[in-house]
N, C-alpha and C positions, 0 to 999 in steps of 0.2 A: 439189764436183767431180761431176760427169754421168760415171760411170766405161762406162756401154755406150757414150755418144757417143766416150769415149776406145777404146775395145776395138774399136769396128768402126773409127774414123779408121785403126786401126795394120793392117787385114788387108787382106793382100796381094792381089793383081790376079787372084789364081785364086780368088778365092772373090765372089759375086755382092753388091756392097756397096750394092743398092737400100736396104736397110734403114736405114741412116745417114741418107738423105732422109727416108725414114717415121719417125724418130725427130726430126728435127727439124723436120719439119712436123706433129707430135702424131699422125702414122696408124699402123693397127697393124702389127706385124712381122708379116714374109710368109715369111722365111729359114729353115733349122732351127738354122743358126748367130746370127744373129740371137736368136732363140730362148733358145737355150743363153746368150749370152753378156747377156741379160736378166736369168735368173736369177743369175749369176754377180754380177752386178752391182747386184743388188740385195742382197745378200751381203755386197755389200763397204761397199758404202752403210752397211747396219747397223751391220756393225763399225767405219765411221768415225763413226758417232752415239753408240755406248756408249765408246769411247774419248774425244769431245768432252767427253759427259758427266762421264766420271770425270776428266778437265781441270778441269772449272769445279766439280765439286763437291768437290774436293782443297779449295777456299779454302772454310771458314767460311760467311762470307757465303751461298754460292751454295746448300750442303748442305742437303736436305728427309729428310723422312722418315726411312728406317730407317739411310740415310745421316749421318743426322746426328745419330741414336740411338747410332752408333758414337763419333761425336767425344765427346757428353755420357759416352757409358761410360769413355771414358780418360783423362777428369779428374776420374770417381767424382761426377757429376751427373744426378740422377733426374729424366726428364722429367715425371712425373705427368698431370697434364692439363693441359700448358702446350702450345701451339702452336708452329709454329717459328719465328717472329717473338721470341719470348717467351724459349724454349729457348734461343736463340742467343745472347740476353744472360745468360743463368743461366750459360753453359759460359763466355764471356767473362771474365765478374766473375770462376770461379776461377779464372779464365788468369791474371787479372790480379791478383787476390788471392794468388796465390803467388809472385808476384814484384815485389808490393806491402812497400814499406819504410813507410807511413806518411805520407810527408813530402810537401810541398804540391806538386813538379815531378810523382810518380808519381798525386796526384789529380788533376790539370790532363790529364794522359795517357791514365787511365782515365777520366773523364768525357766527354774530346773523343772517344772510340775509341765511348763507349756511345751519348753523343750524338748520334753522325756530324758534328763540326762542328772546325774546325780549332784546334792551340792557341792561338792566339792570342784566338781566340773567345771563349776561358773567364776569366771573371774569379774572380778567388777572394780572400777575406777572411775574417780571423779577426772573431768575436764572442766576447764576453768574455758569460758565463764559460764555455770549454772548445767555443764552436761555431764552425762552417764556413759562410760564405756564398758560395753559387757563383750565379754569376749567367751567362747564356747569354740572345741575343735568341733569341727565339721564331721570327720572321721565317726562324731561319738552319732549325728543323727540321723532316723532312719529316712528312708524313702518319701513317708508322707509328712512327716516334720519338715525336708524340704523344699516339697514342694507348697508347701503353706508359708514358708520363712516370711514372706512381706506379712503376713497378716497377724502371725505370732509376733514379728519385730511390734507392729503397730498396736497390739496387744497389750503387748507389757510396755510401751510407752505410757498407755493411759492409768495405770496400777501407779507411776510417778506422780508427786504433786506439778501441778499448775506449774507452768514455764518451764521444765527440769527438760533436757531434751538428749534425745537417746543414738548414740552407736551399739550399735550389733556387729561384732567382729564376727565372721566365720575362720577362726585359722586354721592354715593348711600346711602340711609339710611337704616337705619333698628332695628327695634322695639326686645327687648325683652324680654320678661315674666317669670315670677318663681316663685313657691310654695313656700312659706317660713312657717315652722312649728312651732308653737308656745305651748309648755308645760305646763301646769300650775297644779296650786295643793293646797292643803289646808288643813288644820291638826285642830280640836276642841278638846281641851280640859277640862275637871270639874272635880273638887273635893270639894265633899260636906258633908260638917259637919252638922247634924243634931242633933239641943238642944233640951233638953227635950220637947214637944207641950205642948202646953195650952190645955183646958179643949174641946175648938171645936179641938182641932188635925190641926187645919190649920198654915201653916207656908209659909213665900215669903222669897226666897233669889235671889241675881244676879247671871248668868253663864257668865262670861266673857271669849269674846270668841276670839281669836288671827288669823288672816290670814296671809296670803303670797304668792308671785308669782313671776316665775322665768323666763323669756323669754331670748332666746335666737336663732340670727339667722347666716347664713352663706349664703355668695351670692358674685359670684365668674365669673363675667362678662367677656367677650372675647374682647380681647385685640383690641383697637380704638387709633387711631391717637390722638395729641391732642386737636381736631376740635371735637371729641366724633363721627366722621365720619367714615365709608370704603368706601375707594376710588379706583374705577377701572382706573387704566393709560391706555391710547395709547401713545409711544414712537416714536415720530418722529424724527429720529436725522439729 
């Protein structure tokens, strides 16, 4: 909101409202009320920026600095020298770690929330003996999700109980193409007997004519699991 544009729109017929034109033709104020109602408004301005702020940085996500030095303090999380990319998932994991039961729906939950990617996204599977295979496409995360992966994998290891031990699949697909060359060929044949002609000299016979074609290709694909996938591991033991 342009609050001097609103402040002069509202002032009455006694008072000289050239100003309102020099403000919205960018020229300087001439008025002393003008003037005044600059300051005023630049005033209010601020106080609508530090109230937006403490809007968007109330959510987690949004929280920098000493802001977000608060959150880590009220769930007893020491930032050290973690950044807040970093910090943000350290205060998460104890979010989630204390009201963590263990059991596969709350790791599906905290994995998609540390991931940024939806439930459904998350595959998960037991390995015998006592581990966890999560599997997540790579495709779905963004830039700073993987650049943090060891610390997220090491994350949501600790959300598991005691001895449980974790893979982090990142799968990846991938396309691929090849020339295949295809030969072909054809051979006509005739052999024509010609009977005496009649008196116009004109004659019709049939040429029967024989084809053929020979294809053959060769295509010799790199080796894929039996999902037709490659799959990148992180190994958390």
């Amino acid at each position: 909101m342009n609050y001097l544009v609103e402040m002069l729109t509202l002032l009455t017929g006694a008072y000289n409202r050239g100003d309102l034109q020099n403000v919205k033709n960018g020229r300087s104020l001439t008025t002393n009320i003008g003037k005044l109602f600059s300051l005023i408004a630049d005033g209010f301005a601020l106080v609508q920026e530090n109230a937006e702020r403490v809007r968007l940085w109330d959510n987690l996500d949004n929280a920098e600095g000493t802001v977000l030095d608060r959150y880590g303090a009220n769930f007893g999380v020491d930032r050290g020298a973690a950044g807040d990319a970093l910090y943000r998932i350290m205060i998460r994991v104890k979010m989630i770690a204390q009201l963590s039961g263990g059991d596969d729906d709350t790791i599906i939950r905290a994995s998609a929330e540390l991931l940024g990617v939806e439930y459904s996204d998350i595959g998960l599977e037991d390995v015998f003996p006592a581990k966890k295979a999560l599997y997540v496409d790579q495709e779905l995360l963004s830039d700073e999700r993987l650049e943090l992966i060891d610390q997220i994998a090491a994350a949501i290891k600790r959300i598991l109980a005691a001895g449980i031990g974790l893979r982090l699949y990142l799968r990846v697909y991938h396309s691929y193409r090849q020339e295949i060359l295809i030969g072909f060929g054809g051979a006509v044949g005739t052999h024509n007997t010609c009977p005496p002609c009649d008196v116009d000299r004109d004659d019709t016979f049939e040429v029967p004519v024989s084809y053929g074609a020979y294809i053959r290709a060769n295509h010799m694909p790199a080796a894929t699991a039996m999902s037709r996938t490659h799959i990148t591991a992180k190994l958390i033991s």
